[in-house]
Backbone as a ProteinNet text record, in pm:
[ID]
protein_1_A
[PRIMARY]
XXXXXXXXXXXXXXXXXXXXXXXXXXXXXXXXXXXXXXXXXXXXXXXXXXXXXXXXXXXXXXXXXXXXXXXXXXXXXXXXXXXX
[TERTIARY]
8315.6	8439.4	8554.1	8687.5	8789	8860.5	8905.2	9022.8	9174.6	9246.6	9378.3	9498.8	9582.2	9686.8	9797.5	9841.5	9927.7	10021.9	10181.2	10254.5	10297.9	10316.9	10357.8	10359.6	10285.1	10256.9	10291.4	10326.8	10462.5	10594.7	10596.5	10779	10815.1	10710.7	10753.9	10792.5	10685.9	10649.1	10813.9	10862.2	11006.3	11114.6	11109.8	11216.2	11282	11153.4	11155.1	11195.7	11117	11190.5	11348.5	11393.6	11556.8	11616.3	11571.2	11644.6	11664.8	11514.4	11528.6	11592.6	11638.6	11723.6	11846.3	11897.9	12017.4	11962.8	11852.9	11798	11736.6	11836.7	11820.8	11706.7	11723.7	11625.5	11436.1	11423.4	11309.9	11235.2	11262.3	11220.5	11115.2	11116.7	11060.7	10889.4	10877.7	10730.3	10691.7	10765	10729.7	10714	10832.7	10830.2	10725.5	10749.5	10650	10502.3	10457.6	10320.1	10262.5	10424.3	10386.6	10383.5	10504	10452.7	10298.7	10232.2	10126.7	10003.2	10049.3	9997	9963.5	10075.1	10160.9	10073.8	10098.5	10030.3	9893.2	9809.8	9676.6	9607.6	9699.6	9580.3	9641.4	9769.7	9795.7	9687.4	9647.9	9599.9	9420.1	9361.4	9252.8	9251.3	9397	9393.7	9377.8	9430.4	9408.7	9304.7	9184.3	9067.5	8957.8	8987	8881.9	8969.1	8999.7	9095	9002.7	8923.9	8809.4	8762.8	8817.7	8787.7	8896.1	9015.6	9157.7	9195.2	9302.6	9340.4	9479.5	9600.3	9747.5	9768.3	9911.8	9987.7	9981.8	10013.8	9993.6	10157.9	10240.1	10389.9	10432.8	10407.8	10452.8	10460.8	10325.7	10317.2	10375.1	10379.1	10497.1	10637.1	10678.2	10796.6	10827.7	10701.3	10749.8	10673.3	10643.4	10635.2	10767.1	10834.1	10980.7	11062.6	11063.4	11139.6	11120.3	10987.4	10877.9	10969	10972.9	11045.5	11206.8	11246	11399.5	11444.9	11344.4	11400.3	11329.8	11238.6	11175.9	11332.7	11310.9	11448.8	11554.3	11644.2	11744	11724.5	11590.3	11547.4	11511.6	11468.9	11470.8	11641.7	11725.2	11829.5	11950.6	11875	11961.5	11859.2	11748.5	11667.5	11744.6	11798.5	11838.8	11966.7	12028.8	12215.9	12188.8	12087.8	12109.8	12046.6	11948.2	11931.4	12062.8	12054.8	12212.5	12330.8	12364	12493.5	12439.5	12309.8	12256.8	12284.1
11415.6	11484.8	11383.7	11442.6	11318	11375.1	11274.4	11268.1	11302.5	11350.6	11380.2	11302.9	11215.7	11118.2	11226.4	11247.9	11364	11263.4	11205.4	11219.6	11280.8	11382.8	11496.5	11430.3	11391.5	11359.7	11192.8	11139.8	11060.2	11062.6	11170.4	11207.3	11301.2	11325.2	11480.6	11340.3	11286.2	11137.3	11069.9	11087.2	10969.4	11031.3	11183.6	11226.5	11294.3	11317.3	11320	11179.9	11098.3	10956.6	10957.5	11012.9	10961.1	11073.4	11176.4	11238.2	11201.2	11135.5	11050.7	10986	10924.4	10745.3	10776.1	10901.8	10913.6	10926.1	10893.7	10879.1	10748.2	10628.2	10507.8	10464.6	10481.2	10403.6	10495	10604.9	10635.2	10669.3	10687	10718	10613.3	10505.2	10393.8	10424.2	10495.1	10567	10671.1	10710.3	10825.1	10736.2	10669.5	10646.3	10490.6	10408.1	10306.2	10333	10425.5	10495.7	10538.2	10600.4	10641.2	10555.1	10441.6	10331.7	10294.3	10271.4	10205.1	10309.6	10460.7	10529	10543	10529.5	10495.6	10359.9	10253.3	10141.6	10175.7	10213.4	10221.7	10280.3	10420.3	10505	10431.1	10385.4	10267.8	10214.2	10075.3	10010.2	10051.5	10183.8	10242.6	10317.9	10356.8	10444.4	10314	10207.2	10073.4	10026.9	9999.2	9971.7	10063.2	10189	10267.4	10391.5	10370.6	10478.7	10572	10540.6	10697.1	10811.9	10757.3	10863.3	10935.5	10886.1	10970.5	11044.2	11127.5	11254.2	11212.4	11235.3	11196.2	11064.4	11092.5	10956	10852.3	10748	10649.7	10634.8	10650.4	10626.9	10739.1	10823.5	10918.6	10872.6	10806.8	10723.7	10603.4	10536.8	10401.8	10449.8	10563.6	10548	10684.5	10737.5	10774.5	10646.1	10540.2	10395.5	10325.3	10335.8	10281	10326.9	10518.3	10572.3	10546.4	10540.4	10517.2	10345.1	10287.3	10166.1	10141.2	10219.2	10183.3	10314.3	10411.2	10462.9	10348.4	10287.1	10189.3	10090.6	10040.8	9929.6	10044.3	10120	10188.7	10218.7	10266	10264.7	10162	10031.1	9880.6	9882.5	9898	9826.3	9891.1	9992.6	10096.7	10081.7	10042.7	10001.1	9886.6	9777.2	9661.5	9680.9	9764.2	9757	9864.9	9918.3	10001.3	9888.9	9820.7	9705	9650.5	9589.5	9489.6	9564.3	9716.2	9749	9743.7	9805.7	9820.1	9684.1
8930.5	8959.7	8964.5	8911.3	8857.2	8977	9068.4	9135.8	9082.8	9192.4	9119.7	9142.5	9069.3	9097	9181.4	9270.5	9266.2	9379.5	9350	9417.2	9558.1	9515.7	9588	9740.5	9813.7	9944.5	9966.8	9887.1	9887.8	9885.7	9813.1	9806.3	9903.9	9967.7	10105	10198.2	10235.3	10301	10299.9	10196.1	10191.1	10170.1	10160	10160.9	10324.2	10363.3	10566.6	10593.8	10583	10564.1	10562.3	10476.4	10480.6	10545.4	10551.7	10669.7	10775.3	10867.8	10959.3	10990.6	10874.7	10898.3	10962.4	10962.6	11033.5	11272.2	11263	11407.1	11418.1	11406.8	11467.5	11326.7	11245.8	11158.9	11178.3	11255.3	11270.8	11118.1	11013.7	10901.1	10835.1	10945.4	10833.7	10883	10984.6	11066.3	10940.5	10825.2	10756.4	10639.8	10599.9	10442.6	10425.7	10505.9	10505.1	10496.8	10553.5	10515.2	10334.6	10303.7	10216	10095.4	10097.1	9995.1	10041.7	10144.1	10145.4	10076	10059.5	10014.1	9874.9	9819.1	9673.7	9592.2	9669.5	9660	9599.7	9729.5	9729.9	9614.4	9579	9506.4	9358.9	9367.6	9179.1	9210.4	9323.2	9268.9	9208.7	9332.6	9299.6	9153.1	9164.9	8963.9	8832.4	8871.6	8816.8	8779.5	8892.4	8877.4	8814.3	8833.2	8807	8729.4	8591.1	8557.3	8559	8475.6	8444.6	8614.2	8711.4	8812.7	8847.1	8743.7	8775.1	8685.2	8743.7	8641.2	8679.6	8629.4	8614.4	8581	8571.1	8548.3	8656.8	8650.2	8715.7	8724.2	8624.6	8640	8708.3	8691.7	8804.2	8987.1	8996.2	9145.5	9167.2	9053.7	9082.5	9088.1	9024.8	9071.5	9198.8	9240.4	9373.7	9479.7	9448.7	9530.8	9505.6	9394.7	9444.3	9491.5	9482.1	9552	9742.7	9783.3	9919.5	9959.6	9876.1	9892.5	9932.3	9872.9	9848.9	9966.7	10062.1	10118.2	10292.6	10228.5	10391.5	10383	10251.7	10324.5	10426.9	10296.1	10391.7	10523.8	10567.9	10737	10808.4	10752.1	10817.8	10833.8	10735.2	10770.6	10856	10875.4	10993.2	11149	11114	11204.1	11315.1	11233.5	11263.4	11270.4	11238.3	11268.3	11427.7	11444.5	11552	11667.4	11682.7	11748.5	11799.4	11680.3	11707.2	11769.6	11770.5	11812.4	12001.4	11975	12110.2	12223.1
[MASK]
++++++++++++++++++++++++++++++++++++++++++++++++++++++++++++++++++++++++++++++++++++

């Protein structure tokens, strides 16, 4: 039985993510998960293509989207520190 590459539960993952970020940076508890999520199943779709079904580019670029929404919540993370 072929596994399924499916996004989907990365981009829910980082798009709660940036809603968050407007509450002190809390988003990076959502979207940081989900790059590590993102990560994982590339690098498992990598090693073992034949047990996957989808694209693999489809998940890298909801891992850069998972990325580029952790910075924006690190760096609201750290301006809310600092005002504190």
């Amino acid at each position: 039985m072929r596994k399924s590459l499916n996004p989907t539960l990365v981009y829910v993952l980082s798009i709660l993510g940036l809603l968050c970020c407007c509450f002190a940076g809390i988003g990076v508890f959502l979207s940081a998960p989900a790059y590590f999520i993102a990560n994982g199943k590339i690098k498992d779709a990598t090693l073992n293509p034949e047990e996957y079904d989808g694209k693999v580019s489809a998940m890298e670029t909801a891992k850069i989207i998972a990325l580029v929404i952790t910075i924006i919540n690190i760096l609201n993370l750290i301006y809310t520190i600092y005002s504190i």
